[in-house]
N, C-alpha and C positions, 0 to 999 in steps of 0.2 A: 282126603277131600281135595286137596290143593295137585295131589297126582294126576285126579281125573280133570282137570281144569288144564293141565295142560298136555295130558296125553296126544299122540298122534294119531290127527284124523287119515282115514284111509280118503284118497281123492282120485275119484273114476270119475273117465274120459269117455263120452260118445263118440265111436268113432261109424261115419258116414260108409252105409252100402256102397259093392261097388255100382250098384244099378243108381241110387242117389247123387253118386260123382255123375253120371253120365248123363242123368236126367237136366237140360237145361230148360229154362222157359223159351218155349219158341215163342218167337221174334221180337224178343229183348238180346240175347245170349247167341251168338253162333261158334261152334266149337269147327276150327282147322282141321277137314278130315286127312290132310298129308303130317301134321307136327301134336293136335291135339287142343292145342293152343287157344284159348277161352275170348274171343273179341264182344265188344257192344256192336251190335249189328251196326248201328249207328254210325260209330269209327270205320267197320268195316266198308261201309257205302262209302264214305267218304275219301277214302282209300282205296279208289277205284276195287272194289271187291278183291282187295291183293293183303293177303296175309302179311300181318307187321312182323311176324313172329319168324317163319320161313321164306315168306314171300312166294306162297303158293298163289296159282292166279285161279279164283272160281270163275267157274262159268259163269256164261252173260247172255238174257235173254235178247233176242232180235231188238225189241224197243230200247234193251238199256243202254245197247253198244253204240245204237244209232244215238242215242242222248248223247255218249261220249265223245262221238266222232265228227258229225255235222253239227255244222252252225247250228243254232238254237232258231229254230220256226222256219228252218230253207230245209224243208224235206219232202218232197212229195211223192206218194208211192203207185206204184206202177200194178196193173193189171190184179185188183184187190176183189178182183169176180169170181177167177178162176181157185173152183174146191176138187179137188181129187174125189171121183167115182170108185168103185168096186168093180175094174172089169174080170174078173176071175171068179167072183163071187166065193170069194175068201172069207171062210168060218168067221164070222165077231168082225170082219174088218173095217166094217160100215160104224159099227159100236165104237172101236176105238179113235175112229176117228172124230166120231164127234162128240168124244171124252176131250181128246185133247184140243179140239178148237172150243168146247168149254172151259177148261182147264189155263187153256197158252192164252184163249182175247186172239186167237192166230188165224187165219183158213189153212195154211198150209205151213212145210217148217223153212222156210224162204220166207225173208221181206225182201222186194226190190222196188227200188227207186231212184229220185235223182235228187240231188242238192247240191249245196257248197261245204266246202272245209276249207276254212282258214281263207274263204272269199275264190273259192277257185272252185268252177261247177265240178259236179262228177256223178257218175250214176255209181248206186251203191247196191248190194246186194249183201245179208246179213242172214244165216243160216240159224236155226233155232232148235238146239238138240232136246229141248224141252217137247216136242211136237213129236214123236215116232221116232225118236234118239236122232231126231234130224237124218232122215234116211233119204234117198231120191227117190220117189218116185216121178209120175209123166207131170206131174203138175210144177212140182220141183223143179225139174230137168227144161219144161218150158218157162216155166218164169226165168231162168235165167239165163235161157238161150236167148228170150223177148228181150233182156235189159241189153244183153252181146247188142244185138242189132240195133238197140236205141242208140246206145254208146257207138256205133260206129255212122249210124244217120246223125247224129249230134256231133262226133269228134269230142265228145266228153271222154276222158279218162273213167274207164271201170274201176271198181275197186269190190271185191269180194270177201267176205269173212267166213271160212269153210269150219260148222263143228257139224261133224255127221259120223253115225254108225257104217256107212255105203249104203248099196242099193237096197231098196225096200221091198222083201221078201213077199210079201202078201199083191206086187202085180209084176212078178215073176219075169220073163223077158223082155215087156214095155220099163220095166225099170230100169235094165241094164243096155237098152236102147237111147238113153237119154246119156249115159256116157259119152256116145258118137254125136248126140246132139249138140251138146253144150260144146264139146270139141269143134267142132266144125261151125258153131258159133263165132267163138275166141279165130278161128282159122279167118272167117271175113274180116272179124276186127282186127286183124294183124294186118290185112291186105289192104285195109282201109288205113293203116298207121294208126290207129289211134291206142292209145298203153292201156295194159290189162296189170292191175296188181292182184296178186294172191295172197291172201294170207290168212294163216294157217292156223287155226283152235285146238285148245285139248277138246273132245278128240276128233280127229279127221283121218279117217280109214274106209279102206273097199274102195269101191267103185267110184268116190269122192276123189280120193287120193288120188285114182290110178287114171283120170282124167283133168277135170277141169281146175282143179285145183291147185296142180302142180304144171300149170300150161303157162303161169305169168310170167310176164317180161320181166317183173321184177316179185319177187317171192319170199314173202316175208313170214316170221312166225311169235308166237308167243312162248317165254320161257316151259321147258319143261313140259310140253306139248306131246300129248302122243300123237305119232303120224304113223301110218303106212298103210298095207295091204290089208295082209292075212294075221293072224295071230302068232305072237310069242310060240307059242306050242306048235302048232304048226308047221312052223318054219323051222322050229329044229328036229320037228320027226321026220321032216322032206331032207334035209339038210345032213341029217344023224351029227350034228355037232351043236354044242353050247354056245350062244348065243351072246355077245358084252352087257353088261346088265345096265349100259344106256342107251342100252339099242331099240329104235323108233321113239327117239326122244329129237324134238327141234334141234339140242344142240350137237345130238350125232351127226343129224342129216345135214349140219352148216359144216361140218367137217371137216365130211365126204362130197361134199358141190351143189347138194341139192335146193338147198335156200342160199341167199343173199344175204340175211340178217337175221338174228333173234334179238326180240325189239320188246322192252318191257313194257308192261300195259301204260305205265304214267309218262312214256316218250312216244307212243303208238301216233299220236292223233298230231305231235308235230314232225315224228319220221314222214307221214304221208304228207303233212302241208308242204315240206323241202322236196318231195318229191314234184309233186305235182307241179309245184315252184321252177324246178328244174325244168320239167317235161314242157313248160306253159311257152317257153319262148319269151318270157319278158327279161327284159334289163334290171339293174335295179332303182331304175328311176320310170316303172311301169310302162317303158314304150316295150314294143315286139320285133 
C-alpha cells in the first residue's frame, strides 16, 4: 500500500510542432526573417522597424519613411494624378496594377514631394517596393524627373529613397527610357547647383541602380542593403569566378568608392539635417 503512494509517476512533456513554433499571431508577433528572432510589433514600430536582436533594417513603406524623415505636417505631394497605363497591352497587367494601388493606398510605386527636415525645405521623393517590387516604369521614371525640375526651379535640395526591383518588365522599352530621363533630370539639377542626395534601400537593383540612384552628390545607404545590377548568379556565370559573399552589400560598395556612408536607420533623419545644414549656407547664428 504505502509502495504505491509513493511510486514514481512517469511525467510527459508536450512538446510543440515544428509548424506551431512558426505559427505567430499576425500583427501582435513579428518574427526577424534575417535572425529568426520573435519582437511585439509594437517594440518593433517603435524601433524604427530595425531588429533589436541583429539589427536587421525591414522594409518601409512610402508613407512610413516620409513619417520618419520630414517634419510632422510639412509634406506636401507632387503630381498625385499621374496612374500608369498598359501601353503594350501586357497579359493581367492592368489587374495587377490596381491590386496593388488597392493593396499600397499608392497610385504608383513613387511618392514625391516637398517639405522640411529638421526646418530646412527639400523636395523628397520615396520609392515603395511594396507597389510592383518598386520597379520604374514611365510613371515612376516621370514623377521623379518632375520633382528633378522642381528642385532645380526651387533650388531645394533633392533627396531620394531608392527600393526597387529595376525597370518594369510589363512596358518593355518605355521603362528602360526613363533611366535616360531621370538622368538627364539630375543633369539640369547639377547645372542648376542645387544638391541631389541618393540613398540607397534594400533592395535597389537594375535599371534603379544603374542610373538615378547612384548619380548623387552625395550617396548614402542603409545597413546591409542589397545594391546593384544584375544577379549574384549571373555575374559569376559571366565572370566564371566566385563571387565575396558580401558582395552587393552597402558596405562593400562603401569599400570600393561607390557610396559616401552607410547610415543607420535611427541616425538617417539627422545625417541628412547636418547635411542640408551644411549645403544651406547659413552660420550658426542663422545669418547666410
Amino acid at each position: 500500500m504505502f509502495k504505491d503512494l509513493f511510486r514514481k509517476q512517469k511525467r510527459y512533456a508536450t512538446i510543440p510542432s515544428e509548424q506551431a513554433k512558426k505559427e505567430i499571431p499576425e500583427g501582435i508577433m513579428k518574427k526577424c526573417p534575417n535572425c529568426g528572432h520573435i519582437m511585439i510589433a509594437k517594440e518593433l514600430e517603435k524601433n524604427l522597424k530595425v531588429c533589436g536582436n541583429c539589427d536587421h533594417h525591414y522594409s518601409l513603406s512610402a508613407p512610413e519613411r516620409i513619417r520618419m524623415i520630414v517634419d510632422e505636417g510639412n509634406f506636401f505631394e507632387y503630381d498625385t494624378d499621374l496612374i500608369s497605363d498598359d501601353p503594350l497591352s501586357f497579359p493581367n497587367y492592368s489587374k495587377k496594377l490596381e491590386a496593388d494601388r488597392e493593396k499600397t493606398r499608392l497610385n504608383e510605386a513613387v511618392v514625391t514631394g516637398e517639405g522640411t527636415i529638421g526646418g530646412y525645405p527639400a523636395v523628397v521623393g520615396v520609392m515603395d517596393s511594396r507597389f510592383r517590387m518598386g520597379s520604374m516604369g514611365s510613371v515612376v521614371g516621370e514623377k521623379i524627373a518632375r520633382a528633378a525640375d522642381r528642385a532645380a526651379t526651387k533650388g531645394y535640395p533633392y533627396i531620394l529613397f531608392s527600393a526597387s526591383g529595376g525597370a518594369r518588365m510589363q512596358e518593355g522599352v518605355l521603362s528602360l527610357m526613363q533611366m535616360a530621363k531621370t538622368s538627364a533630370a539630375l543633369e539640369r539639377m547639377h547645372r542648376a547647383r542645387v544638391l541631389f542626395v541618393s540613398v540607397l534601400t534594400n533592395p535597389t537593383t537594375g535599371g534603379v541602380s544603374a542610373s538615378f540612384s547612384s548619380l548623387g552628390d552625395i550617396n548614402l545607404a542603409e545597413p546591409r542593403a542589397l545594391i546593384g545590377f544584375a544577379g549574384r548568379r549571373v555575374i559569376e556565370q559571366t565572370v566564371r569566378q566566385k563571387l565575396p559573399e558580401d558582395f552587393q552589400t552597402s558596405e562593400f560598395l562603401l569599400k570600393h568608392g561607390q557610396l559616401d556612408q552607410v547610415v543607420h536607420r535611427a541616425e538617417l533623419r539627422e545625417t541628412l539635417i547636418r547635411i542640408l545644414d551644411f549645403h544651406s549656407g547659413r552660420d550658426h547664428d542663422g545669418d547666410h
